[in-house]
N, C-alpha and C positions, 0 to 999 in steps of 0.2 A: 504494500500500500504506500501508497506516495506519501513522503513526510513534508512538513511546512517549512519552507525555506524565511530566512531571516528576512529577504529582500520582498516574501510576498505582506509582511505586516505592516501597518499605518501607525504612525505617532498617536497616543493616544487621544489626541486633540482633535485629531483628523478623523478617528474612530469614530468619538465620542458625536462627529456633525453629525455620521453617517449611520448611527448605529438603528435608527428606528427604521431604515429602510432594509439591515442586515437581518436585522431581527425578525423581519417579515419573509425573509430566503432563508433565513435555517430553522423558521418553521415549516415550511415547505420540505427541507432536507430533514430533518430527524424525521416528521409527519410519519414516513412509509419506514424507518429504521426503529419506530419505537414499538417493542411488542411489551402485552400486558399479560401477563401471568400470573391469574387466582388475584385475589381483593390485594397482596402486599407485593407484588415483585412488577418491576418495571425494567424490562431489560433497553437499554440504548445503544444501537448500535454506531460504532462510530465510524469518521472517516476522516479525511484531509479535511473538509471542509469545518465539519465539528472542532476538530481541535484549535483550525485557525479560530474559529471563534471563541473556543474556551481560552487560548492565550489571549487574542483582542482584549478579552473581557477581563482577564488577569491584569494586563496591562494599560487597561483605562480603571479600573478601584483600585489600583494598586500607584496610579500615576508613575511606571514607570519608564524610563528615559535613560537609564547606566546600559548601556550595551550588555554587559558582565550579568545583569538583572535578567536581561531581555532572554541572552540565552541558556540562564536558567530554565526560564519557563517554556522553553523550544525542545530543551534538551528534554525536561519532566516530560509534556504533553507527549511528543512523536514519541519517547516510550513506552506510550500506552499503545501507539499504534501497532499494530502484527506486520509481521515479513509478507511474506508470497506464499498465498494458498490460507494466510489468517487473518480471520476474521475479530476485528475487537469491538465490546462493549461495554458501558457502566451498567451494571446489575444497581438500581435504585429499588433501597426498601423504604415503603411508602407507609409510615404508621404516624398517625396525628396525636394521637396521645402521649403522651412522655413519659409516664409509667408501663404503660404497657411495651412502647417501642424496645426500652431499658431491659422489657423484661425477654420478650422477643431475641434481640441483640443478642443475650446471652444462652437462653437454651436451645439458638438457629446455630451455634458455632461452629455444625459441621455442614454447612450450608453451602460452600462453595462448593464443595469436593463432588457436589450433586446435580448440580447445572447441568445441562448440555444443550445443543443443537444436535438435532435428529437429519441426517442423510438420507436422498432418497432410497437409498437401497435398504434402510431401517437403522442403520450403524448408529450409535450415541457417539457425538464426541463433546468429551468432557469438558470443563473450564479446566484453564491452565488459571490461575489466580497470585498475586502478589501475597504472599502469607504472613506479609508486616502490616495488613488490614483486618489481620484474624489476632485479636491479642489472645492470652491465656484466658480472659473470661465472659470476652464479649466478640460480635464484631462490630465492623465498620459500618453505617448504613448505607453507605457507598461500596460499591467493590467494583476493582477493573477487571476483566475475565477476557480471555482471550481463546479462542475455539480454531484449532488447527487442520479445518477440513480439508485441507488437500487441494483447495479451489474450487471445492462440489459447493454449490450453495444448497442449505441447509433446508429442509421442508416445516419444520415445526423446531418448537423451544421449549424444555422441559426441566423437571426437578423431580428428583426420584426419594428424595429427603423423607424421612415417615411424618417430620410435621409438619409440610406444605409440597405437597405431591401436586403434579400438574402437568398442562401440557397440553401445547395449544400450537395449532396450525400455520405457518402461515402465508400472506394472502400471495395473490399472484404479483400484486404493486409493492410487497414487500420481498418476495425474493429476486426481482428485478430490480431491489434499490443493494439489495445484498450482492447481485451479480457485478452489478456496479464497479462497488467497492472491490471486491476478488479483483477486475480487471485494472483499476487505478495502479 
């Protein structure tokens, strides 16, 4: 997957004219990349363009302008991104209550390990996961997860976990935005 080059980002200023009309294009791109799984998991799939905007956005709240800054958050981002044949995305867990989430958070801990994207030919492939988002007693309500199909784009999105089992299809404008991304 194509990583974000230094010279495609805008000064934050410049950002900051444009951002309400950016905002309106990468709703448009996640739209077809966001799949929903059972009432708490929200998988995002990402890509070149996602990330460009997840730095933008770092780099306009964060007002930054130190070059050294800049390719911090170039270097972090595109490492969420996959190689050739991987597909990456943020697993968002979605709990509004704050006792409950806390409580979630910690008896989900083996929650990565149980993700996958479903291949057509039935194959599960696993999340690969950053395991510095898995402490000893909780997780993250973020996780980056990265699913190493081989460049087959995935038919459905699933969790084998015993306490949020699931798994859901998906659409035809979504494995079209996944084909995408493989070929980027």
């Amino acid at each position: 997957m194509r990583k974000v080059q230094r010279s495609e980002l805008l000064d934050y200023q410049t950002y900051s004219e444009q951002r309400a009309q950016v905002q309106e294009k990468m709703f448009e791109v996640k739209r077809p990349r966001r799949v929903h799984l059972g009432e708490h998991l929200t998988f995002l799939f990402e890509n070149h363009d996602t990330m460009w905007y997840q730095i933008q956005e770092m780099m306009r709240a964060e007002q930054l302008v130190k070059e050294e800054a800049i390719a911090h958050e170039l270097e972090t981002y595109n490492g969420l991104l996959g190689g050739d044949g991987v597909l990456s995305c943020s697993l968002l867990i979605e709990i509004d209550d704050r006792a409950v989430r806390a409580e979630k958070l910690r008896s989900w801990l083996p929650l990565p390990r149980h993700v996958y994207v479903e291949l057509p030919d039935g194959k599960k492939v696993y999340a690969e996961y950053d395991r510095g988002q898995v402490g000893e007693d909780r997780l993250s309500a973020v996780q980056y997860l990265r699913f190493d199909t081989g460049g087959v784009v995935p038919v459905a999105v699933g969790c084998d976990f015993e306490l949020v089992r699931g798994r859901v299809e998906l659409t035809a404008e979504q494995r079209r935005a996944l084909q995408e991304d493989l070929e980027s």
